[in-house]
FIKOLZA-1660 file (N, C-alpha, C; in steps of 0.1 Angstrom, whole numbers, plus 5000, padded with zeros to 4 digits):
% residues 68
   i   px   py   pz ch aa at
   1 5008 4988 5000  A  X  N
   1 5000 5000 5000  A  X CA
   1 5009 5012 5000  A  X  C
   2 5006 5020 4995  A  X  N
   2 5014 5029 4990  A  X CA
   2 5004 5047 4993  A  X  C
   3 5011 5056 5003  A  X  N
   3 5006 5070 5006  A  X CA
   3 5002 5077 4994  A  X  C
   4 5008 5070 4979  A  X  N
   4 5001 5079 4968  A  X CA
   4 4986 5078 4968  A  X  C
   5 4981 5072 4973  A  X  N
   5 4965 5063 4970  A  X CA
   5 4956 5078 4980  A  X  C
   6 4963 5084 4991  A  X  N
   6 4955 5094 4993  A  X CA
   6 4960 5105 4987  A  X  C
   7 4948 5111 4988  A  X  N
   7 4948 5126 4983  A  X CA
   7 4956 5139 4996  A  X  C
   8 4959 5147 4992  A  X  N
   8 4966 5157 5001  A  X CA
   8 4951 5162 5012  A  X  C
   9 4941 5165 5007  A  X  N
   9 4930 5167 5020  A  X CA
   9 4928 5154 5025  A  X  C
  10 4926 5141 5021  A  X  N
  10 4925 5126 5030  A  X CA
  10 4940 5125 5037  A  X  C
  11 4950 5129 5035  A  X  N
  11 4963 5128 5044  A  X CA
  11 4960 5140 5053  A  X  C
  12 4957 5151 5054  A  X  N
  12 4951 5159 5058  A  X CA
  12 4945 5157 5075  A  X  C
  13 4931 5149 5065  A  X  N
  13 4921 5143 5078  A  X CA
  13 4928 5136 5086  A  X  C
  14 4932 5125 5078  A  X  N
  14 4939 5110 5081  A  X CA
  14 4953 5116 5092  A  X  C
  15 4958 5129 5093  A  X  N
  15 4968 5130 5107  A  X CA
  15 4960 5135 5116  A  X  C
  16 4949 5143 5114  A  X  N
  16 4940 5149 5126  A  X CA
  16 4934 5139 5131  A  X  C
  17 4932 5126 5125  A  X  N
  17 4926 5117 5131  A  X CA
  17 4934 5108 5139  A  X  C
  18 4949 5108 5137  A  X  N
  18 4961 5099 5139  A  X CA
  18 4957 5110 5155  A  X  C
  19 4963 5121 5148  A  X  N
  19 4965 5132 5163  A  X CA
  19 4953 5128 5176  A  X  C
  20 4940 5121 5171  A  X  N
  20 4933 5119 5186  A  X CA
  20 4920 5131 5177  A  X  C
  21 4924 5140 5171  A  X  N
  21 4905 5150 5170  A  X CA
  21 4896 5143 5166  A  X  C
  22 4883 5146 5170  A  X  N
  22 4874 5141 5166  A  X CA
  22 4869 5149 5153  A  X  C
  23 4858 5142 5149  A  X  N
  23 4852 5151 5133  A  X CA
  23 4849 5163 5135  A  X  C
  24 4842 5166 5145  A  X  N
  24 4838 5181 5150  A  X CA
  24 4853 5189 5148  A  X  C
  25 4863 5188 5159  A  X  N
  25 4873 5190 5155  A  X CA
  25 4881 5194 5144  A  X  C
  26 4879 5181 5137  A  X  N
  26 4888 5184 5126  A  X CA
  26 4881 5194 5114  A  X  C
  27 4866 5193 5114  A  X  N
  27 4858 5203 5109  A  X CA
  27 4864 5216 5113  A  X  C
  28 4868 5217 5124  A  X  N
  28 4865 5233 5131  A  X CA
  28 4884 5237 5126  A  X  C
  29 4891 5229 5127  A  X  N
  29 4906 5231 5123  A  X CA
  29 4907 5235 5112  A  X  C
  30 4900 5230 5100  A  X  N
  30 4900 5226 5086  A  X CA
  30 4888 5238 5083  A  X  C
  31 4884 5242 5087  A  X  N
  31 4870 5250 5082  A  X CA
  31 4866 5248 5074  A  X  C
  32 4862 5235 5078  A  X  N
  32 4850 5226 5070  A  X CA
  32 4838 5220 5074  A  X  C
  33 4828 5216 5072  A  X  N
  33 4812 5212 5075  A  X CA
  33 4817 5201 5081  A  X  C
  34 4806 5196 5092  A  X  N
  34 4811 5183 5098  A  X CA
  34 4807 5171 5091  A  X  C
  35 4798 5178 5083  A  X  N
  35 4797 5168 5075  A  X CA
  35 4805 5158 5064  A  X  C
  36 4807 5175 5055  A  X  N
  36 4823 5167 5051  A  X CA
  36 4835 5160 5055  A  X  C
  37 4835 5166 5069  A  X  N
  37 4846 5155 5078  A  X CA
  37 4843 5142 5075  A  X  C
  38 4829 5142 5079  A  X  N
  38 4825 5127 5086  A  X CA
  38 4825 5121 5070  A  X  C
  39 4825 5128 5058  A  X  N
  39 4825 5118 5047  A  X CA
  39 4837 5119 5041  A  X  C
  40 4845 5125 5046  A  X  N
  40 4860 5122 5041  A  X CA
  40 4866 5111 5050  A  X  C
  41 4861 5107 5063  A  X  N
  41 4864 5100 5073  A  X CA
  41 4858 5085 5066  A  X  C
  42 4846 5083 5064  A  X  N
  42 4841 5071 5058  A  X CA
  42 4849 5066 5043  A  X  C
  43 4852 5077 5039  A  X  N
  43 4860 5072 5025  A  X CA
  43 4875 5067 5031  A  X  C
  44 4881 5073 5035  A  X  N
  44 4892 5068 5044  A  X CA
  44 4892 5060 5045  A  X  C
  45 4883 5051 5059  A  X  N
  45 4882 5035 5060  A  X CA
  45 4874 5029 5050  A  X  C
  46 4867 5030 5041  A  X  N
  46 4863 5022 5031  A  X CA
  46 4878 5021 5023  A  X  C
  47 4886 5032 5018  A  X  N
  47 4896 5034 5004  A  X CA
  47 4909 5025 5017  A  X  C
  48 4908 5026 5026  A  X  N
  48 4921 5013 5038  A  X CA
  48 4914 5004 5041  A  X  C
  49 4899 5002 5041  A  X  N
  49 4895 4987 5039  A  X CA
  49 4894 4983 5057  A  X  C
  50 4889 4994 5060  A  X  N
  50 4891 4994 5077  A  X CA
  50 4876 4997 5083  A  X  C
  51 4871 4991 5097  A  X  N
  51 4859 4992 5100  A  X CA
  51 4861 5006 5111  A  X  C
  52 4868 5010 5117  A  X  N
  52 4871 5021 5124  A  X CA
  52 4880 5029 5129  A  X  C
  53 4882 5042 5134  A  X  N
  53 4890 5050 5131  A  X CA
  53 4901 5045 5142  A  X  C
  54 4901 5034 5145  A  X  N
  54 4918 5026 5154  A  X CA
  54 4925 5018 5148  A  X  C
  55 4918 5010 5134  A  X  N
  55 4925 5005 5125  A  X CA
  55 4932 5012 5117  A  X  C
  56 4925 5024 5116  A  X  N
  56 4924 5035 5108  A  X CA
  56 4941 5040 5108  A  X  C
  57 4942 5045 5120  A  X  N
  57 4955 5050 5126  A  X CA
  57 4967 5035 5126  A  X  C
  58 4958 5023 5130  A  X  N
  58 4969 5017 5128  A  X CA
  58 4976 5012 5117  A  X  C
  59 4968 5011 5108  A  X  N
  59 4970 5012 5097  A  X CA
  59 4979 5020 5091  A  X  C
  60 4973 5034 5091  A  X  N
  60 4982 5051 5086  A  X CA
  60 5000 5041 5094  A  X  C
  61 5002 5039 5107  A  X  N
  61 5011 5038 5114  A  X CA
  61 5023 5028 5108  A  X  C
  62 5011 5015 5105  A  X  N
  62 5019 5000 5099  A  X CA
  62 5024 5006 5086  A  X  C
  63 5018 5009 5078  A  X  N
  63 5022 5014 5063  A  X CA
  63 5029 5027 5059  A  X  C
  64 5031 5033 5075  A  X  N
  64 5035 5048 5072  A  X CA
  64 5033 5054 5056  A  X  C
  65 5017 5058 5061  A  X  N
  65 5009 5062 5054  A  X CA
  65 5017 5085 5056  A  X  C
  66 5018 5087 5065  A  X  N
  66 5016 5098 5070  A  X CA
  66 5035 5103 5072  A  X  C
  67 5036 5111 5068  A  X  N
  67 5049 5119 5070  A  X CA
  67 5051 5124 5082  A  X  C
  68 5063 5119 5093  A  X  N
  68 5067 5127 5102  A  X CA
  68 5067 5140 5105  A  X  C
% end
């Protein structure tokens, strides 16, 4: 699996979600709808093939998905 497969706003989400924020959060960081969070968040684990946001991270973590 390879970090090209997200987009620069899904790497984005995908460290605010690593960091611990919630959607609200990351909405309010990003000045974005929470809605959109929450469906950039569902694409995320659908596009890593993950049922929630702990795979999610562990995932981002195993594959170093995410830049230091």
């Amino acid at each position: 699996m390879e970090s090209a497969i997200l987009s620069l706003k899904e790497k984005e989400v995908l460290t605010l979600i690593c960091a611990g924020y919630s959607s609200r959060e990351i909405a309010m960081e990003l000045n974005k709808s929470f809605h959109t969070v929450s469906a950039q968040r569902k694409k995320l684990l659908k596009k890593l093939d993950v049922s929630n946001s702990a795979e999610l991270v562990k995932k981002a973590v195993d594959h170093r998905l995410l830049k230091k």
